[in-house]
DRENVO-280489 format. One record per atom (N, C-alpha, C): atom name; y, x, z; residue in three letters. Coordinates in pm, whole numbers. Layout:
<sites>
SITE site     yy     xx     zz code
SITE   CA      Y      X      Z  Ala
...
</sites>
This chain:
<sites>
SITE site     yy     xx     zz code
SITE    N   1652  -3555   3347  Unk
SITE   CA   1761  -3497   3272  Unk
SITE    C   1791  -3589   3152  Unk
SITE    N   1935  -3572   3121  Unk
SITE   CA   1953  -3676   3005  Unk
SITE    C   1914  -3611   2869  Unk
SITE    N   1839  -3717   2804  Unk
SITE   CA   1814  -3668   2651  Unk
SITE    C   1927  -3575   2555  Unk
SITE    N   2031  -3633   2642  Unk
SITE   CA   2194  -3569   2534  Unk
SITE    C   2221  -3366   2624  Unk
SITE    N   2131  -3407   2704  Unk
SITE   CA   2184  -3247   2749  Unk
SITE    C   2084  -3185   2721  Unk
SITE    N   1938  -3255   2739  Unk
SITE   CA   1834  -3183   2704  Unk
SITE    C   1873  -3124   2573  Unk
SITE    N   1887  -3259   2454  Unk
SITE   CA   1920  -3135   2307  Unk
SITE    C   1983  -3045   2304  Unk
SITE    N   2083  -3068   2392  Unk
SITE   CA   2198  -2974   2378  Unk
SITE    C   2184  -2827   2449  Unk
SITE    N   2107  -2803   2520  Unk
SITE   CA   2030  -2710   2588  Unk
SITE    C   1887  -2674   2490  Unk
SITE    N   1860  -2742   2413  Unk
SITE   CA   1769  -2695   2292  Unk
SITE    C   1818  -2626   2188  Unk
SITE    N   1923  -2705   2178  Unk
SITE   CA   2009  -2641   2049  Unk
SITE    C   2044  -2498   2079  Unk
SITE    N   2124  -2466   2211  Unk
SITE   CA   2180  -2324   2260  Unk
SITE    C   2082  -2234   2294  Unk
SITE    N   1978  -2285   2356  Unk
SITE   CA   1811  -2170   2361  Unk
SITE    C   1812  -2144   2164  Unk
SITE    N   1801  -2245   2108  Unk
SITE   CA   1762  -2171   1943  Unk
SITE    C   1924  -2094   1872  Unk
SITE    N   1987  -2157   1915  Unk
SITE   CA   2074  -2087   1875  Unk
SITE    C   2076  -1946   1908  Unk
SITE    N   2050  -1879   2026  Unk
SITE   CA   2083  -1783   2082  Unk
SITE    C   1905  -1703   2056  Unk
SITE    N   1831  -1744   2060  Unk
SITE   CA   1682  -1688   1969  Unk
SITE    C   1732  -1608   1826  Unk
SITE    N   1798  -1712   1755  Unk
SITE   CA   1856  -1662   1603  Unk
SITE    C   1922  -1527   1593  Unk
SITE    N   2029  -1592   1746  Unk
SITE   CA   2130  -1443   1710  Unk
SITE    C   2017  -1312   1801  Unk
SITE    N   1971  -1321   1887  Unk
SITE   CA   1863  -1228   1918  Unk
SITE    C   1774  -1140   1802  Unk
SITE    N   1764  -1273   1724  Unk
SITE   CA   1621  -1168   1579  Unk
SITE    C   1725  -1092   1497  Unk
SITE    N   1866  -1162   1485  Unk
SITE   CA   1960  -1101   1413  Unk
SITE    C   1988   -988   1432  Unk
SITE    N   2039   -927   1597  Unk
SITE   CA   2081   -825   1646  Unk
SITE    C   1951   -728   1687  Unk
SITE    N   1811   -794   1665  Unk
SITE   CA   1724   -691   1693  Unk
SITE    C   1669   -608   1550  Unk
SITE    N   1673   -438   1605  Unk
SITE   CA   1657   -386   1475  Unk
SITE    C   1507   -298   1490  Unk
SITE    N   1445   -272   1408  Unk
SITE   CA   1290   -192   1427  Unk
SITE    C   1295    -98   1424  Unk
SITE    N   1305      4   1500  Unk
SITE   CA   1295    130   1477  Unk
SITE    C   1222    182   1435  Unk
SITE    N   1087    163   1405  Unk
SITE   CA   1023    208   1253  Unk
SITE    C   1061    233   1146  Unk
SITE    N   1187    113   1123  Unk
SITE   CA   1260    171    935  Unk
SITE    C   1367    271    953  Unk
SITE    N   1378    302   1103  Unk
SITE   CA   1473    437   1040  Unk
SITE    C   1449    573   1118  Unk
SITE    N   1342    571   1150  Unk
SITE   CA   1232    705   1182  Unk
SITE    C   1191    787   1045  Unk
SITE    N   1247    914   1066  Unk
SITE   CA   1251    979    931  Unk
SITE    C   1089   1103   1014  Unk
SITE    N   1045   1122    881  Unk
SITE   CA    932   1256    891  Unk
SITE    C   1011   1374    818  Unk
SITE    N    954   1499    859  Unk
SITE   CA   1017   1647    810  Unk
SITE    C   1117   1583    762  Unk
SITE    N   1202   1498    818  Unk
SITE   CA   1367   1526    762  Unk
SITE    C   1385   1437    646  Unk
SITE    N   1276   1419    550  Unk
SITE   CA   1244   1414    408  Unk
SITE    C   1283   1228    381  Unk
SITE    N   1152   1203    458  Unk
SITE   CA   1078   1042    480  Unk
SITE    C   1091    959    533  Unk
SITE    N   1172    897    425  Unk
SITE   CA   1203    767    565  Unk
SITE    C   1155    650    502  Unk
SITE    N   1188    513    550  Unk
SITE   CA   1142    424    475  Unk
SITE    C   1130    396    322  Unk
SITE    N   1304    403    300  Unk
SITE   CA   1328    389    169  Unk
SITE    C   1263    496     40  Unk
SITE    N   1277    600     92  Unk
SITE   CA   1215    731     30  Unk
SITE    C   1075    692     57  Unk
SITE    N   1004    670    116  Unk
SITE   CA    863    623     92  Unk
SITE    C    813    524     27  Unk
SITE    N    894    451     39  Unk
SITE   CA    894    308    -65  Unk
SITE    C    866    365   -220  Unk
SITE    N    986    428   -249  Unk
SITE   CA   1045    502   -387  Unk
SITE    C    912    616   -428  Unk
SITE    N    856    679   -319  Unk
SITE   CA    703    766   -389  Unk
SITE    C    631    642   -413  Unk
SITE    N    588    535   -300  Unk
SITE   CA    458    463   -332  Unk
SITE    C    495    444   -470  Unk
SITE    N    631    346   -519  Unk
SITE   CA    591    275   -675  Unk
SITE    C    619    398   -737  Unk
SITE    N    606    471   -736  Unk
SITE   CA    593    647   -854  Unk
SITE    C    459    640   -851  Unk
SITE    N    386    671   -771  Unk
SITE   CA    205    677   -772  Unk
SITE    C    169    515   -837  Unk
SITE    N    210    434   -803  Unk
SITE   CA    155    317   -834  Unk
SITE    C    219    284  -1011  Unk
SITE    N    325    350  -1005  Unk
SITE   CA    348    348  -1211  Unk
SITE    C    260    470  -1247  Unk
SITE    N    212    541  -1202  Unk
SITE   CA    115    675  -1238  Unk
SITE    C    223    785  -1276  Unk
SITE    N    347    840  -1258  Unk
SITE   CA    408    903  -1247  Unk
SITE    C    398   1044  -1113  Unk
SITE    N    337   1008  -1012  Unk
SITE   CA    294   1085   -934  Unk
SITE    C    130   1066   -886  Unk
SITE    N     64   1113   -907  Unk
SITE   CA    -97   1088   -823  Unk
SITE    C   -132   1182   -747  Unk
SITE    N    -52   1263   -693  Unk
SITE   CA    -91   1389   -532  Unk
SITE    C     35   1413   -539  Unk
SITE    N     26   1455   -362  Unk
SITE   CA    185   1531   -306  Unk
SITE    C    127   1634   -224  Unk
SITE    N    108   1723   -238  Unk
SITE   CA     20   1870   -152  Unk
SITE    C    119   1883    -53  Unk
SITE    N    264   1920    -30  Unk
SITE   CA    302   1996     65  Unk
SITE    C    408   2059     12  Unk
SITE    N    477   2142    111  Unk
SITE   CA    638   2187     91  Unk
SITE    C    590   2316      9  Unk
SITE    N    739   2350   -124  Unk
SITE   CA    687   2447   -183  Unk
SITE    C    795   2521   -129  Unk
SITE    N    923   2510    -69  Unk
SITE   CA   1039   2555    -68  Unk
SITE    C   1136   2429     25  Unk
SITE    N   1216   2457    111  Unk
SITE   CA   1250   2418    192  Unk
SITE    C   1413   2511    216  Unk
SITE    N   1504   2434    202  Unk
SITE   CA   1629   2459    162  Unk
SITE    C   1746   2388    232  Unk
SITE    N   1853   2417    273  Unk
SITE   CA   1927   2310    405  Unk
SITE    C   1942   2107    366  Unk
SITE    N   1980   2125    192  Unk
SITE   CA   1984   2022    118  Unk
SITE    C   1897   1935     54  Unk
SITE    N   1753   1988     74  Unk
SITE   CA   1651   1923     12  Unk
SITE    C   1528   1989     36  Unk
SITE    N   1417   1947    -17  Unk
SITE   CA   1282   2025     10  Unk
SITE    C   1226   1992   -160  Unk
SITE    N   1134   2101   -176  Unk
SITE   CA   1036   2070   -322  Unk
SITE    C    904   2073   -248  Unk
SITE    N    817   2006   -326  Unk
SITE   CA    669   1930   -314  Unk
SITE    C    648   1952   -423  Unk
SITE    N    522   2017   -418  Unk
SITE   CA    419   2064   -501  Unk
SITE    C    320   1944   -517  Unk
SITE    N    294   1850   -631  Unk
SITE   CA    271   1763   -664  Unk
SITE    C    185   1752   -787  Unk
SITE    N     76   1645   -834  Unk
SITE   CA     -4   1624   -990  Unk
SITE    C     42   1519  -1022  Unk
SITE    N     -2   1504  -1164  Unk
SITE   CA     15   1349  -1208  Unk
SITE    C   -124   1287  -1241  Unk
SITE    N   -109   1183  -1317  Unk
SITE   CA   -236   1107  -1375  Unk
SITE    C   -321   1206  -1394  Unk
SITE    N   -267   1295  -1542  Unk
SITE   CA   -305   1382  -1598  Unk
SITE    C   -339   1523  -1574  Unk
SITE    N   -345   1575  -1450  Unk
SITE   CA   -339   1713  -1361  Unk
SITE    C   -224   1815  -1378  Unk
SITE    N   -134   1723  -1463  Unk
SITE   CA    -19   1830  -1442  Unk
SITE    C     71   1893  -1301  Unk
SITE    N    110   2000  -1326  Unk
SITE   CA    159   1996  -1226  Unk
SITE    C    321   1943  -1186  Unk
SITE    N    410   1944  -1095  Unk
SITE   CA    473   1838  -1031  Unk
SITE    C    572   1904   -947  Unk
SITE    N    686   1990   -991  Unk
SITE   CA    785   2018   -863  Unk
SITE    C    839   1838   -800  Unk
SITE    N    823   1868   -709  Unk
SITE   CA    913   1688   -669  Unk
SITE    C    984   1709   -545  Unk
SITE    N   1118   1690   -586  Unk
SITE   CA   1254   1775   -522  Unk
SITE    C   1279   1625   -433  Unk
SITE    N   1302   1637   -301  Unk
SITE   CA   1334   1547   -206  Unk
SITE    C   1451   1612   -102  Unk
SITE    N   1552   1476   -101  Unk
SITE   CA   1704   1568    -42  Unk
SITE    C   1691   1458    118  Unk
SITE    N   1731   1541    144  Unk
SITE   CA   1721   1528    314  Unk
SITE    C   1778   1425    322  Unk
SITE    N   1734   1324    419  Unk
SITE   CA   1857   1210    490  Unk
SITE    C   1896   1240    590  Unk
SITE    N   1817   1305    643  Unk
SITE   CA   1869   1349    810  Unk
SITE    C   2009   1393    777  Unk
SITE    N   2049   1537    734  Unk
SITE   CA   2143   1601    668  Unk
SITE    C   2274   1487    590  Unk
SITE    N   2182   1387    511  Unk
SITE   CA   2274   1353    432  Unk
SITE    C   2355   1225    560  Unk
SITE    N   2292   1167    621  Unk
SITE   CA   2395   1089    730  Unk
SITE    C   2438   1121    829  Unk
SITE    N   2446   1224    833  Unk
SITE   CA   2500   1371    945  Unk
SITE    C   2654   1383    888  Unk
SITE    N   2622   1436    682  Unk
SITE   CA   2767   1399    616  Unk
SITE    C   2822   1289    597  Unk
SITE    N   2796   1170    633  Unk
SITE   CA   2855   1038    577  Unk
SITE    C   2915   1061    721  Unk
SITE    N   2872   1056    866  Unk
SITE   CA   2957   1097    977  Unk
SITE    C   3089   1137   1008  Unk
SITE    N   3041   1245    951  Unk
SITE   CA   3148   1381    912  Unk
SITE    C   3291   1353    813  Unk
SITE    N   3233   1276    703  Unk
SITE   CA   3322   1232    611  Unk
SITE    C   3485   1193    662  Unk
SITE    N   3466   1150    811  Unk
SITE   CA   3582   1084    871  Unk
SITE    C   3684   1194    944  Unk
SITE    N   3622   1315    950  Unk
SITE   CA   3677   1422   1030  Unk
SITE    C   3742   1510    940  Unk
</sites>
């Protein structure tokens, strides 16, 4: 094979690798838990615990179509309503928005 087609057949295999990683998406980052948890929202608790603003999340205190509360401590054993609004719900309305 000629060297000039070989590259050129190198070039279009990487080229087309690129657009492959481009168009592939993980479905891990947008797997939500109880509705609540998704990536980004988990992201946003870890650095709360990690500035010491949150140090426990017990469980649902109240559960509501728009959000949920978590019964929560801090550093200090205080206690912690910590109000979390649904994504499920909320990109259900960004949907909707068009109708």
């Amino acid at each position: 094979m000629p060297e000039r087609v070989e590259k050129k057949l190198l070039e279009e295999e990487k080229t087309y690798e690129i657009e492959q990683l481009m168009k592939e998406k993980r479905s891990e980052e947008y797997e939500v838990l109880e509705e609540v948890f998704d990536r980004s929202t988990l992201m946003i608790i870890y650095d709360f615990m990690n500035s010491g603003v949150i140090d426990r999340i017990y469980g649902v205190v109240k559960a509501g179509k728009e959000a949920r509360v978590y019964w929560g401590k801090d550093k200090g054993g205080r206690e912690l309503a910590i109000k979390i609004y649904l994504t499920v719900s909320a990109e259900f309305r960004k949907g909707m928005l068009k109708y």
